[in-house]
C-alpha positions in Angstrom: 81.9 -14.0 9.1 81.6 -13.1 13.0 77.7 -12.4 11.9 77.4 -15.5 10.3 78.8 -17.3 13.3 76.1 -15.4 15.8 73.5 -16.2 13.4 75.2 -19.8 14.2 75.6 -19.5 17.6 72.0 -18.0 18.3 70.4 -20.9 16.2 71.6 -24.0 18.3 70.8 -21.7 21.5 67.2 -21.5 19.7 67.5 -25.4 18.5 68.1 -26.4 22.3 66.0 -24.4 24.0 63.0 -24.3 21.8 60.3 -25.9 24.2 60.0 -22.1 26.0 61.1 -20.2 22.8 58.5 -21.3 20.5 55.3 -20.2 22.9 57.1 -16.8 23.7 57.4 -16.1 20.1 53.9 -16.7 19.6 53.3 -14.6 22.0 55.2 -12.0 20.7 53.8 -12.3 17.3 50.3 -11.8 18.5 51.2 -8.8 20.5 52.4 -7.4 17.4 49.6 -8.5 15.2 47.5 -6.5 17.7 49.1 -3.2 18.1 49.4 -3.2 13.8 45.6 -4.1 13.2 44.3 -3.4 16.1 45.6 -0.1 18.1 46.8 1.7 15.2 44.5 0.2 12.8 46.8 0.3 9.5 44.4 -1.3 7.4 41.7 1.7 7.3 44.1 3.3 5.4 43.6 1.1 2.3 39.6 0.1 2.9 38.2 0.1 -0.6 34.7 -0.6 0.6 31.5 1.0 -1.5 28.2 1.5 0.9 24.9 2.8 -0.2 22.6 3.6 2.5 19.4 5.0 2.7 18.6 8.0 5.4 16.7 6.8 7.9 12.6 8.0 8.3 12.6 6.9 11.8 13.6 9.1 14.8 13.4 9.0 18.5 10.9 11.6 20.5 7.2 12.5 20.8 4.8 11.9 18.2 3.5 14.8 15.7 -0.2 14.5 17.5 1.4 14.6 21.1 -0.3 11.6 22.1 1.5 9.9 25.0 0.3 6.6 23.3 2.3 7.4 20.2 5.8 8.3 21.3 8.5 6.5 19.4 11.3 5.4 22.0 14.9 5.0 20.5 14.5 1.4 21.1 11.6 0.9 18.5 12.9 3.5 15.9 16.5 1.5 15.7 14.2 -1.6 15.1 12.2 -0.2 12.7 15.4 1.0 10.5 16.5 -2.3 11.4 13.4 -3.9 9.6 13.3 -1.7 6.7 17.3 -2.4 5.8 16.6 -5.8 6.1 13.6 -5.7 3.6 15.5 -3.1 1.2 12.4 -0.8 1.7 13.0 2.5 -1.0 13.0 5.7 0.9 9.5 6.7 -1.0 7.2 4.2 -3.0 4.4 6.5 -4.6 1.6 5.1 -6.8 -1.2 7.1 -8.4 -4.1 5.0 -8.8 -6.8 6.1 -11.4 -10.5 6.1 -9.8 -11.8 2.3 -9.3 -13.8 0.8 -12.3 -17.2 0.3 -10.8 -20.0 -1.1 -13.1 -22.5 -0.2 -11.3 -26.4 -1.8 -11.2 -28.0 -3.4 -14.2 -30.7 -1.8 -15.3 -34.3 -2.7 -14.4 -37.5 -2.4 -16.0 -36.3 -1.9 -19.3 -38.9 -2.5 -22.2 -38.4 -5.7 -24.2 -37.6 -4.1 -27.8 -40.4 -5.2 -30.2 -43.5 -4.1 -32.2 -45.5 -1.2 -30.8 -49.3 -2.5 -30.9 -51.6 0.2 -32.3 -54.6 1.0 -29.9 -57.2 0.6 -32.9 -56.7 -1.3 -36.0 -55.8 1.5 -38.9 -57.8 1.5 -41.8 -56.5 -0.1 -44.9 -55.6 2.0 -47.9 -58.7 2.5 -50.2 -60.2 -0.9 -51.4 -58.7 -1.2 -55.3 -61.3 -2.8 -58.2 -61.2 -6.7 -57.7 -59.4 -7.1 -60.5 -56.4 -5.7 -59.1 -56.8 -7.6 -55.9 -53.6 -9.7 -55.1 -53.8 -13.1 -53.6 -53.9 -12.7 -50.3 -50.9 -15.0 -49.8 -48.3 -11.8 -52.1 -50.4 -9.1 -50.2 -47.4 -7.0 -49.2 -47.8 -4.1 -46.2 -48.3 -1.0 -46.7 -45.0 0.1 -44.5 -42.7 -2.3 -42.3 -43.1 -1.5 -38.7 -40.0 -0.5 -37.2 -39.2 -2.0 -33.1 -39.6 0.7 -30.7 -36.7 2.5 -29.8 -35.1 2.0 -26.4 -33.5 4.8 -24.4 -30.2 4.4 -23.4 -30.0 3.3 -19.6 -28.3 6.0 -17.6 -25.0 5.2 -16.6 -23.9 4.9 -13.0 -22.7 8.0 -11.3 -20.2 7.3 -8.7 -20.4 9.5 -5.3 -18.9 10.3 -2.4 -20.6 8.5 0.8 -18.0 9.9 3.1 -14.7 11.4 3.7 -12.2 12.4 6.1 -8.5 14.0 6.5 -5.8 12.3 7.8 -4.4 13.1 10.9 -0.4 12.9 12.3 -0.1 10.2 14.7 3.4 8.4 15.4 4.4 9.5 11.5 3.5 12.9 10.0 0.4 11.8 7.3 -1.6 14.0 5.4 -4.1 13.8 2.6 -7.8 12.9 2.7 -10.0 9.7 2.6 -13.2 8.9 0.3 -15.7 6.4 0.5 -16.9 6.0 -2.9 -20.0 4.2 -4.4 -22.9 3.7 -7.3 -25.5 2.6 -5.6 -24.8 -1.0 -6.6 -23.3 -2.1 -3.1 -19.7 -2.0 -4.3 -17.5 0.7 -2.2 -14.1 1.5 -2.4 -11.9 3.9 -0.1 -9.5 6.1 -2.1 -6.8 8.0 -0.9 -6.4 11.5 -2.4 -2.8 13.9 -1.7 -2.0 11.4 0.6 1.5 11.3 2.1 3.0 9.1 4.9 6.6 8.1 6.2 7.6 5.2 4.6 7.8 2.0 7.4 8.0 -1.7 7.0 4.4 -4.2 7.4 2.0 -1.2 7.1 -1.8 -2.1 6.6 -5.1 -0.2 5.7 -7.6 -0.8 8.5 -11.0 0.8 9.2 -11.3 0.3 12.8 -14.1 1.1 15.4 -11.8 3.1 17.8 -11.9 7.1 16.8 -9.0 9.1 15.6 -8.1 10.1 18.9 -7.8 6.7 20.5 -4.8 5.0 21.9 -2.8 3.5 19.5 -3.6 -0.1 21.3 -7.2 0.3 20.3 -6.9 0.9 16.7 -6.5 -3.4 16.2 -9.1 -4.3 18.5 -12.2 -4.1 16.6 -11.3 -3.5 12.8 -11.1 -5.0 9.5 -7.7 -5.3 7.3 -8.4 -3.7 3.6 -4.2 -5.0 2.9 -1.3 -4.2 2.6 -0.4 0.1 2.4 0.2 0.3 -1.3 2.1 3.4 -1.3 3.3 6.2 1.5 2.5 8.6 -1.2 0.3 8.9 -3.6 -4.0 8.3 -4.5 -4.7 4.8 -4.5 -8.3 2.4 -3.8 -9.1 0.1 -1.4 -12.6 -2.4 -2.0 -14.4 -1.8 1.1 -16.1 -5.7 1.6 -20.1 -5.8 0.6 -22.5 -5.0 3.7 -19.6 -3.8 6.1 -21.2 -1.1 8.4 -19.3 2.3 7.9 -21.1 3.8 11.1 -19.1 1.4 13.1 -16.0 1.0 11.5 -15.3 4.6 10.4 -11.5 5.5 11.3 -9.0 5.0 9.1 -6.0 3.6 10.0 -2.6 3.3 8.6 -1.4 0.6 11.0 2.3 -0.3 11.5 1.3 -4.4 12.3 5.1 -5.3 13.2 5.6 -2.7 15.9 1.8 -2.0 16.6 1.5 1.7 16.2 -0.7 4.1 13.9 1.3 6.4 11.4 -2.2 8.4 10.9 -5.6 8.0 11.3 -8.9 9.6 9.7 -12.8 9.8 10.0 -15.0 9.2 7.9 -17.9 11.3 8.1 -21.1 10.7 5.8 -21.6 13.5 2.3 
């Protein structure tokens, strides 16, 4: 009974002074919120949260070549892990590409197919008795004349105009480059044991600057073949009719959202 009376007692208190009560007991409540969830952090201890993340390709330091103009600050490798989480990039997309279908030329000066003349009439089979002479209307030939025979045209061989290895630049990248053709104009540049890091907006580009430039020249003067179809893995590229190869002979696997060069290769003439 005495409890029940305090309990009584401290209520009206409570009822009549309730204009100061009521903001102190907020207080205190959110004091106490704070020191459960936030300086002891209870809840951690019942987090039932499932995560599935990828290792990161990019890290911070100099680049594998050594170039000044390819070092990878901290800065842009946190954006770039940034930019492939955000695109759900896999760790490794390999393709293996069979080599291009190229039809090559269509053959030229080939012989229409059709009766072989004879340089000098034949003679004609021994002259029968008259008697036996046909009209000359059912005179049948002595032998049909078969068309001539046409040799097969010779197929298309494709070759290699040119190739070069890659070389590290900001990313390790290995594997070599081929320009192949048949002599028909068409080209296409093939990648062979090729291997790059994986990264996100990477482009094929056969640029004028030479392996060795810095990365800032490599988009100054080129020409985009598309979108990188695979960091690892042989795979073509249609090289656009006419485009001089003497000029634009690097290849470049260009990062176009962060403008640096993974790896770079020459191509020098078979």
């Amino acid at each position: 009974m005495a409890w029940r009376g305090d309990t009584g007692v401290m209520g009206s208190w409570i009822r009549r002074h309730w204009r100061w009560t009521l903001p102190v007991g907020v207080v205190l409540a959110a004091v106490g919120a704070w020191l459960v969830f936030g300086f002891f952090a209870f809840q951690t201890y019942f987090q039932d949260d499932e995560v599935d993340e990828a290792l990161p390709f990019f890290t911070a330091g100099p680049a594998p070549s050594g170039m000044a103009g390819d070092e990878t600050t901290a800065e842009m490798a946190e954006a770039m892990n940034k930019a492939m989480t955000e695109l759900e990039m896999p760790m490794n997309d390999e393709v293996d590409e069979p080599m291009p279908d190229m039809p090559g030329p269509a053959p030229s000066q080939v012989p229409e197919p059709g009766v072989e003349a004879p340089d000098q009439a034949e003679p004609a089979e021994e002259t029968q008795p008259a008697e036996e002479t046909q009209p000359a209307e059912e005179t049948q030939p002595a032998e049909e004349t078969q068309p001539a025979e046409t040799a097969p045209a010779t197929q298309p061989q494709i070759i290699v105009e040119a190739v070069g290895s890659f070389i590290d630049r900001s990313h390790p990248t290995e594997g070599s480059a081929q320009v192949l053709g048949d002599g028909s104009g068409q080209r296409f540049l093939r990648f062979e044991d090729f291997r790059t890091d994986n990264g996100p907006d990477l482009n094929v580009y056969l640029s004028a600057a030479p392996p060795d430039a810095a990365a800032g020249d490599f988009d100054d003067d080129f020409v985009d073949l598309g979108d990188l179809k695979g960091n690892v893995g042989s795979q073509n590229y249609e090289i656009p009719a006419g485009l001089d190869l003497d000029r634009y002979s690097t290849v470049a696997i260009w990062c176009v959202r962060f403008g640096v060069v993974f790896g770079a290769a020459e191509l020098i003439a078979s």
